[in-house]
N, C-alpha and C positions, 0 to 999 in steps of 0.2 A: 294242588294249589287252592288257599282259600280264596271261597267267594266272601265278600264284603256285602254287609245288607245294609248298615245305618251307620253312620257318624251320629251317635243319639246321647243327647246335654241332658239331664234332670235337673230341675231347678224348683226350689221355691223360692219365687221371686215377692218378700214380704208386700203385704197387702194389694198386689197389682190390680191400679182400676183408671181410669182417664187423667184421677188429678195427680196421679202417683207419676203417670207417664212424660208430663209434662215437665216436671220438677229438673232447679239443673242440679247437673253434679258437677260441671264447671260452668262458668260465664260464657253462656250462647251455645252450651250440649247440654240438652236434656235427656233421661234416663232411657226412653227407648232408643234414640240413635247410639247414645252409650251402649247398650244392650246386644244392640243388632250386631254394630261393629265386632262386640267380645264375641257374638255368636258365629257369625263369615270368620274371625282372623280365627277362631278354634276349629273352624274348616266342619260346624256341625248342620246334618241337614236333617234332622228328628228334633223337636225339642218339650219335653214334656213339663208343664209348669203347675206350679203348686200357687196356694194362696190368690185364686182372682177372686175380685170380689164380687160380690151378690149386683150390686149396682152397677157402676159401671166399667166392673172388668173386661165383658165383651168388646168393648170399644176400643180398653188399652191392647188385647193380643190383636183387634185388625189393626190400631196403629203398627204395631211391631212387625205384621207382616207385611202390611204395606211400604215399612222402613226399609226389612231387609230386599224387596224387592225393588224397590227406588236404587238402594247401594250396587247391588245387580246390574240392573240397567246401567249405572255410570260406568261400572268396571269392567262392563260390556260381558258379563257372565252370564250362559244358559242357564238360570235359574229361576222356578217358578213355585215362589213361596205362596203356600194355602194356610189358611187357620181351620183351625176349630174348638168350641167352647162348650164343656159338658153343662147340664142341669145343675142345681144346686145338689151337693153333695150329702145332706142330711133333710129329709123331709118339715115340713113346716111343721106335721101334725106331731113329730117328736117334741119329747121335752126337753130335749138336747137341740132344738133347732136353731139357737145362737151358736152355736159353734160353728154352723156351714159356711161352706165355700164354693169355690167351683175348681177345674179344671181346665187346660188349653195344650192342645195339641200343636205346634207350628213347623210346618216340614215342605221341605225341596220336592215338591210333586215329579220334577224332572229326574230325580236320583235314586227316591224310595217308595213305597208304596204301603199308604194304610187303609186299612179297611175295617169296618164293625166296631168306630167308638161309642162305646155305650158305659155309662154307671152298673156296677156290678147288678144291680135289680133287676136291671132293664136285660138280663142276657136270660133267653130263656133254653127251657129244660136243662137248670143243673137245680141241685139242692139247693135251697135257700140258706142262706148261713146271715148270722144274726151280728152286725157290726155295731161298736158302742157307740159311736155315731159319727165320723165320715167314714163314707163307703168309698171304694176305691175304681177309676175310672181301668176299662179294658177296652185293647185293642189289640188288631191284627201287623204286625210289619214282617214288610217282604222288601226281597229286591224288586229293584224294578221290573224284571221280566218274571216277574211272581213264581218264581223256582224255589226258592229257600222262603219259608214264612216261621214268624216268632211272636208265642203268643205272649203279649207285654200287659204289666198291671203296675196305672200310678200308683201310690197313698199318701195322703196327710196321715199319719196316722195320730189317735188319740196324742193330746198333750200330755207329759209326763207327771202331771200329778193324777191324770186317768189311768196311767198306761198299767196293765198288768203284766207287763214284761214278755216271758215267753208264750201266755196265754192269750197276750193281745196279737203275737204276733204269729200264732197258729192259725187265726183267722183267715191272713191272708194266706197262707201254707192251704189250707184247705180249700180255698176260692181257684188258688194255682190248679190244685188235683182236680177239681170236678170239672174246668174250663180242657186240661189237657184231656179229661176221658171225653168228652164233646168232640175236642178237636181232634184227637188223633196225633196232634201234634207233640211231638217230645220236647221243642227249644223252649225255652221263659227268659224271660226280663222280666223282674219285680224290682221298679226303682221310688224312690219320695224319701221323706221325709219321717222317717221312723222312731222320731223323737224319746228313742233311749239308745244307751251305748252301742253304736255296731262294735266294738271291741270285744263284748259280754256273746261267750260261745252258747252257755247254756238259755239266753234267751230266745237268739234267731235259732236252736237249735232245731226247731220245726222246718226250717229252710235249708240248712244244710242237710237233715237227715234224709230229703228229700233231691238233694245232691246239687242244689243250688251253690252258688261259689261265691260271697261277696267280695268286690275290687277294691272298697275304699274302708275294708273293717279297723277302725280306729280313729282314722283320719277327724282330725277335731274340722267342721263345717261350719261352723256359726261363729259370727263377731262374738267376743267378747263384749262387754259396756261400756260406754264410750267413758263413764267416769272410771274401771277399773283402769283403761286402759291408761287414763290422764295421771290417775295415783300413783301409775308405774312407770312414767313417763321416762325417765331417765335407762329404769331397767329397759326398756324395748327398745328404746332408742341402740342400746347395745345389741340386741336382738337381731334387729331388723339391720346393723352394720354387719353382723356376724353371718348374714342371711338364714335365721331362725324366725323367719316372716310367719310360720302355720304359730309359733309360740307365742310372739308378739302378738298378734292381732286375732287368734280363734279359740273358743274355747271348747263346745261340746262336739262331738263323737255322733251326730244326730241322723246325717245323709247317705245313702249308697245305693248301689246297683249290684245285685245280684243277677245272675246268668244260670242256663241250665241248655246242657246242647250247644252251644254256642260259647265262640272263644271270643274275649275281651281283649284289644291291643290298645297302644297307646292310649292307656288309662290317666286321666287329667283332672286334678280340681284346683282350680281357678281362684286364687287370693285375691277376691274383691278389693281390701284397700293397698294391698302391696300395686296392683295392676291400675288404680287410682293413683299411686303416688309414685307411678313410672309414666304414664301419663301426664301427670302434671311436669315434671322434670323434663321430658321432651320439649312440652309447653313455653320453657326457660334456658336462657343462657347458662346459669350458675345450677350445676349439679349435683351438688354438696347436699346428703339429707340434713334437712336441721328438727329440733321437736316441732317447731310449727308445723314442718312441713306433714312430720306426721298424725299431729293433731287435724289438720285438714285433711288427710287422705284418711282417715277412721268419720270424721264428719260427712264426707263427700259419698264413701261407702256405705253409709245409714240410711244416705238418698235412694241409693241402686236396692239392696236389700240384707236383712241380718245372715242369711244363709249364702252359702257358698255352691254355682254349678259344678255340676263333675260331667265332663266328658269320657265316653268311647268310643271304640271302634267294633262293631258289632260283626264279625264271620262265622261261617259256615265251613 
């Protein structure tokens, strides 16, 4: 029978910092209670996020933990949400150090267990490997009674006018090998934001050859524009009645998780505004989609962020 180690979300949640947190996405819900909720009803207790910012990102992941612990407490659930927020992810003294960001870890202390968050730099005795510039945060998850452990690597990876495809993407391939000859450990999770096609074999091909599995290869992740999507307004509006919501509202291929060792179950990514404009509809007596309605659920979703989380189920 399998063990279960993480319910674990990857998320780049676009520019996450204190004023981002506050903003609503409806009248009287702002984005972290938003957040928190989609993160409890997707029953995730690991949650790794992309894009905090340099300022005041640390603040918005302890709201969000303090959120999903407050939600807890009401619903009278054993659950003991922690944070944690990496370093800036590209050093000052680079010349790329406008690109940086940070990291945040937020997870059910009561469910899973991690240990040894550090930026790739900071993990010592493996070879140095040279990143074009964010570096990607590592860590330890296990189960709770620390039997089964999985060694996990977020990334932003370079923006796609950096990206050198399969070559950018060897980088993290090779950080995976030196960390497992360290650890002895055989399992990986490498999840973010890989900002070129996960559909393209011969790019992640450094990760597969290395017997990694991605769950979400193709999957379009990111809002489209909110003006493409108004120019087509009419065509999506058939979409989204047809239930062709990933067509309607996403457009690149940019997010996923990869595994190694470790089986992936109910695998999930999460339609930011179709999930917005089922929401609002709850909201209302009359449940007819109209284009407003979807013009507001693409606006509402721009507040939360332009990329889409994907959930798993993380065994052993």
């Amino acid at each position: 029978m399998a063990t279960e180690i993480a319910d674990y979300m990857s998320w780049n949640i676009q520019n996450f910092s204190s004023k981002h947190a506050v903003k609503n996405v409806f009248r009287n819900l702002e984005v972290v209670p938003w957040i928190a909720t989609l993160i409890r009803k997707m029953d995730a207790n690991v949650v790794g996020i992309m894009e905090v910012t340099l300022g005041t990102g640390a603040q918005a992941v302890q709201l969000l933990a303090q959120e999903l612990q407050s939600q807890a407490n009401i619903a009278g659930a054993s659950e003991t949400w922690k944070s944690d927020t990496s370093d800036r992810n590209v050093a000052t003294t680079r010349s790329v150090a406008r690109r940086a960001d940070k990291y945040a870890l937020v997870w059910d202390s009561s469910k899973v267990s991690l240990l040894n968050q550090k930026l790739s730099d900071q993990i010592q005795n493996i070879s140095p490997i040279t990143f074009a510039d964010r570096l990607p945060l590592s860590w330890v998850m296990s189960d709770i009674n620390n039997t089964y452990r999985v060694d996990c690597l977020l990334w932003h990876a370079p923006q796609p006018a950096y990206h050198n495809k399969a070559a950018t993407i060897q980088l993290i391939a090779d950080l995976a090998v030196e960390i497992a000859k360290q650890s002895g450990n055989k399992r990986g999770l490498i999840s973010g934001d890989f900002n070129y096609n996960t559909n393209s074999v011969s790019a992640y091909a450094p990760l597969t050859n290395l017997g990694y599995v991605g769950l979400f290869n193709g999957d379009p992740t990111t809002l489209t524009t909110l003006k493409n999507f108004i120019n087509n307004l009419i065509a999506n509006e058939k979409l989204v009645l047809a239930g062709d919501v990933d067509e309607a509202f996403l457009a690149n291929a940019y997010d996923n998780i990869f595994l190694l060792g470790a089986s992936g179950s109910d695998d999930f990514k999460v339609n930011i505004p179709y999930e917005v404009l089922q929401d609002a509809r709850n909201k209302i007596t009359v449940q007819m989609v109209t284009r407003l309605n979807l013009q507001n659920a693409m606006k509402n979703a721009l507040q939360i962020s332009d990329h889409m989380p994907l959930v798993v189920t993380v065994s052993v």
